[in-house]
N, C-alpha and C positions, 0 to 999 in steps of 0.2 A: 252316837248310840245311847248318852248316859242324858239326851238334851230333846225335849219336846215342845213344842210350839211354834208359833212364828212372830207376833208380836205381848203376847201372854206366856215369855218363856219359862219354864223348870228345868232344871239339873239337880237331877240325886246322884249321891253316893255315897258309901260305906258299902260296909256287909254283915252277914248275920252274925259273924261273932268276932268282929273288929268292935273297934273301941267307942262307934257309933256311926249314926246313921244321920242324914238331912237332906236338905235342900234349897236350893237358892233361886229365888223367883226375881225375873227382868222383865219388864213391863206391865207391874203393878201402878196404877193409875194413881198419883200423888192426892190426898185426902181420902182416900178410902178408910174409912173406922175397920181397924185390926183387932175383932174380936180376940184375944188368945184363950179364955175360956172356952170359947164354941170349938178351938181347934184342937185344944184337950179332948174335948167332950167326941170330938170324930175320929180321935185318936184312942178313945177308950171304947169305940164301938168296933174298931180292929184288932188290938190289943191281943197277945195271947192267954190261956188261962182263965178266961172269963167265966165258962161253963164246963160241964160236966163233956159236951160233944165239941169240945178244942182243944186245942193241946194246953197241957198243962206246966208250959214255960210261963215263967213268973217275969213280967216286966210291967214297969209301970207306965213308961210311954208316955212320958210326960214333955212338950217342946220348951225349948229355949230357944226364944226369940235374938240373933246374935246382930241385926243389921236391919237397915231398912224402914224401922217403925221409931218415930216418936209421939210422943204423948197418946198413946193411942190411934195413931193413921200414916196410912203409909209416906213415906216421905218422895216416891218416886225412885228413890234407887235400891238396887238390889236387897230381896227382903233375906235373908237366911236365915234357916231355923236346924236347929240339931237335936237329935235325940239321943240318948248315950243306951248304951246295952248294960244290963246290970245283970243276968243271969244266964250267960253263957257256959254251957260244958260241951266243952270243945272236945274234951274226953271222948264224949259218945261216939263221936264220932273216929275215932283211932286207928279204929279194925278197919275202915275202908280207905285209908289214905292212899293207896294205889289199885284200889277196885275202882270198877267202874257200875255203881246201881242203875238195875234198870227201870228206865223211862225217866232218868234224871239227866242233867246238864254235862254229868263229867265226861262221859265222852265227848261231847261235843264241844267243851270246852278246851279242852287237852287237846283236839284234833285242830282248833284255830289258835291258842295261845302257844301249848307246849307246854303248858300248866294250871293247875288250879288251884281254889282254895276248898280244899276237904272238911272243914269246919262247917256244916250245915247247909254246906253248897258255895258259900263265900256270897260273891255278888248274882249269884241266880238263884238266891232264897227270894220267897217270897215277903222276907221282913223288909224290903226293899221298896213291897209297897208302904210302908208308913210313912214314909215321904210323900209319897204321890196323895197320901189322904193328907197330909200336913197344908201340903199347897193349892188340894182340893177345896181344905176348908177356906183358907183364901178366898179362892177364884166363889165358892157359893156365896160368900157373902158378897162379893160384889152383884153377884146375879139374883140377889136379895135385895139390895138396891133398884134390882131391875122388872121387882114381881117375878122373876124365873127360878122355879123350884123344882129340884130334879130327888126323885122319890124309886129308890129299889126294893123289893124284897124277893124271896126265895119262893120263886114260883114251882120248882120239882125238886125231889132227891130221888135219885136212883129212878126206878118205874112209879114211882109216886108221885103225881102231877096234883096242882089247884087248879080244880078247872071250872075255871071262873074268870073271864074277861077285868081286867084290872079297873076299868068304869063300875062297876059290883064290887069295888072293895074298897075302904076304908085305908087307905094308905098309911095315913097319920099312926095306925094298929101295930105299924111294921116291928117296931120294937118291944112290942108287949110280949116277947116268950124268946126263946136264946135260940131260935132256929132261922129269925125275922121273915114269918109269912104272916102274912095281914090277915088272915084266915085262921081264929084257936083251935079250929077241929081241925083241920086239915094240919096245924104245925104241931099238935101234937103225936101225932100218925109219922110225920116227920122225923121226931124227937126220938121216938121208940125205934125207929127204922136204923138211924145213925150211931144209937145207943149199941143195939142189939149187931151192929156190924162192927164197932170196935168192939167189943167183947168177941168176935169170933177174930181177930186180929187180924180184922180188912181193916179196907175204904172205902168210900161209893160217890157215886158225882153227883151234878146236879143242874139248876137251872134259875138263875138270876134275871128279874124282869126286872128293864127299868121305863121310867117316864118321867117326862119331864115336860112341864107347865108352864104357860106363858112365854115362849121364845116368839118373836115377832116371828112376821114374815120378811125374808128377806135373806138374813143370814145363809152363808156358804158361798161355794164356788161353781162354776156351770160346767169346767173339764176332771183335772186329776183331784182334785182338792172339795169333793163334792161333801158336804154334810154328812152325808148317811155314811160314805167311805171312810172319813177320816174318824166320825165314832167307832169303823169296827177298826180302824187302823189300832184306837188306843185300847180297846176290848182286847182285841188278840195281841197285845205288847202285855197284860195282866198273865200272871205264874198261872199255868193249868187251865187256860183258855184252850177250847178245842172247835169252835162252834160261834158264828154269830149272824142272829136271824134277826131281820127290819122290815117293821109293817107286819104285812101280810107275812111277810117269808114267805116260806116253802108252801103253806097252805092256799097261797093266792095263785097258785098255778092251776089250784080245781076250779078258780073260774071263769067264768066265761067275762070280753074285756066289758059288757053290755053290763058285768054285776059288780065288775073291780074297779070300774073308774069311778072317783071321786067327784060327784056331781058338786059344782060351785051354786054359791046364792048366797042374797045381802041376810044378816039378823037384823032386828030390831034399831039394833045402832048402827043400821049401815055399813056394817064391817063383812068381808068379803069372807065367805065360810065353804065348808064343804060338808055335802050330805054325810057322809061315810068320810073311814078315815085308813082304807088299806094303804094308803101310801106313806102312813108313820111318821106325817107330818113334813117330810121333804117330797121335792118335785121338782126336778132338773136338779138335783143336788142341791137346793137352796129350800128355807124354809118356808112353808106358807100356812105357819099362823098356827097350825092345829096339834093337838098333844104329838110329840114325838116320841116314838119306842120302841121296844128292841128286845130281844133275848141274848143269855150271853150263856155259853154250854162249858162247863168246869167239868175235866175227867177228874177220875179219882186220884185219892193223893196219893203219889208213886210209894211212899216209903211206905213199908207193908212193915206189921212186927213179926214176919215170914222166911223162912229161910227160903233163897234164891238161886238159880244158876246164873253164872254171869264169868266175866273175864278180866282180868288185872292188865295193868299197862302192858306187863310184857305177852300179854296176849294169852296167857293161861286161865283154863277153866278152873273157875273157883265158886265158894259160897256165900253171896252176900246175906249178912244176916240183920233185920233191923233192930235199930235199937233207938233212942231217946226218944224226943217228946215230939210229940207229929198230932195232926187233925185227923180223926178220921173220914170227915167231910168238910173242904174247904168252904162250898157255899154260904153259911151264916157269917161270919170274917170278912167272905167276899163284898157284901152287901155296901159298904162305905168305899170299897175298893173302888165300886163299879161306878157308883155316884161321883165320888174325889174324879175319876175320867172322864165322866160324863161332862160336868163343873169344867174341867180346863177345858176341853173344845169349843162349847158353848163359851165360855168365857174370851176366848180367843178370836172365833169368828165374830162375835159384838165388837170387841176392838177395832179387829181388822175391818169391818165396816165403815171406821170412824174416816179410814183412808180413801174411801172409794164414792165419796159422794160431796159435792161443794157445801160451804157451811158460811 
């Protein structure tokens, strides 16, 4: 459960207010250049505290590289990196050590283990994902190597859409405002949206687009291990995933198959293309060539600063009340999350190609 990949592997662990947090990657490809600045740099775009609309836990997030890297590139064996917690109050959390908050983990933790950890959630915080961006950044740079560049930003909050085809936007924009949509009129409508709901001591969800550039054709699998499947596999394994739509999604059912099929033909260089692109760039689970993408649907973040009805292990009606430092819209945070996942599957199935073909 804590191990994802097949020959591109990650294992994270810690928790949110243990003594730190990391991850150790297997099947890093020997000479690979191991930025550790760039894995800072994807680690400070997850980071909490950043903005006005995140939460405002103070951590620096800075990796320690423990294994796997010399002089700069990977050595082929195990890469491990850690990150340590520096501002944990565990305090906050005190009042629910035997509640259970709703639309959080601890029941359902307690109902498989027999225990948890009430500090922040323990291991089903979402600071769990800083790992998975640590070894994201990894896996991008090797797919940097490979021309393949995977680009998110925050396509809705709440009933607030950009509605604008991600071909009409400037990607590269995504980080120019703290909400990361590629669009400044539309993320500042955003901005105000997220503001004006943690002042009434909500949440509200959202909606994460991503795309990604350059992946051959080829990549994936034709039965259970199809491309498009294993992205929402790693999509819905991300904290407050509720939702994940490829291609067309759900809109490609208004049409008729005479306007959904992806008509083929050579470009210029000979290369085998398609008219249109409903099919999100995979086709029998395998890729064929053309941008791939996705939507990923983030509900709101369960901790409310609300007083709640709810019930304590012994089964009694009580009041949870919230209390310490929470997002009130996880989407902008999300944004590296979604990429770091995207990063290891793509990076994974290239590998695994390396096996399936005489050389």
């Amino acid at each position: 459960m804590n191990t994802y990949g097949k020959v591109f592997k990650i294992t994270t662990y810690g928790e949110s207010h243990g003594r730190a947090l990391g991850v150790v990657i297997d099947g890093c490809p020997a000479g690979l250049e191991i930025d550790e600045t760039f894995i800072n740099k994807e680690l400070q775009r997850r980071k909490p505290g950043q903005s006005k609309i995140t939460t405002q836990r103070r951590e620096e997030d800075k990796v320690e590289i423990l294994s796997g890297v010399f002089e700069g590139k990977a050595t082929g064996m195990p890469i491990s990196m850690v990150v340590y917690n520096t501002d944990q109050r565990s305090k906050d959390y005190s009042h629910i050590h035997d509640k259970f908050r709703p639309s959080h983990a601890d029941y359902t933790y307690t109902a498989k283990y027999g225990l948890r950890d009430y500090r922040g959630g323990g291991r089903s915080s979402a600071r769990e994902t800083l790992a998975r961006v640590a070894a994201g950044a990894v896996a991008k740079q090797f797919l940097a190597s490979k021309n393949i560049n995977v680009y998110a930003y925050v396509s809705q909050v709440g009933a607030l859409s950009l509605n604008k085809p991600y071909t009409e936007l400037d990607l590269n924009n995504t980080d120019n405002n703290i909400v990361r949509c590629p669009d400044n009129a539309t993320a500042e409508k955003m901005i105000a949206l997220i503001d004006e709901t943690r002042k009434s001591r909500d949440t509200i969800g959202g909606l994460v687009t991503c795309v990604i550039k350059g992946v051959p054709a080829g990549l994936g699998e034709p039965v259970f291990d199809k491309l498009h499947a294993e992205l929402g596999k790693a999509m819905l394994s991300i904290n407050a995933v509720k939702g994940f739509e490829f291609g067309s999604g759900f809109e490609g059912i208004k049409l008729n198959g005479s306007v959904h099929n992806d008509i083929f033909y050579k470009d210029e260089q000979g290369n085998v293309r398609t008219k249109t692109n409903h099919s999100g760039g995979v086709q029998g689970g395998i890729s064929n060539g053309e941008d791939i993408y996705f939507n990923t649907a983030f509900k709101p973040v369960a901790t409310i600063m609300q007083d709640q009805e709810s019930l304590n292990e012994s089964g009694e009606e009580v009041t949870v009340t919230g209390k310490g430092r929470h997002d009130p819209c996880v989407v902008p945070r999300a944004v590296p999350i979604v990429e770091a996942m995207s990063a290891l599957v793509i990076t994974d199935f290239f590998l695994r190609n390396e096996t399936t073909k005489l050389k």
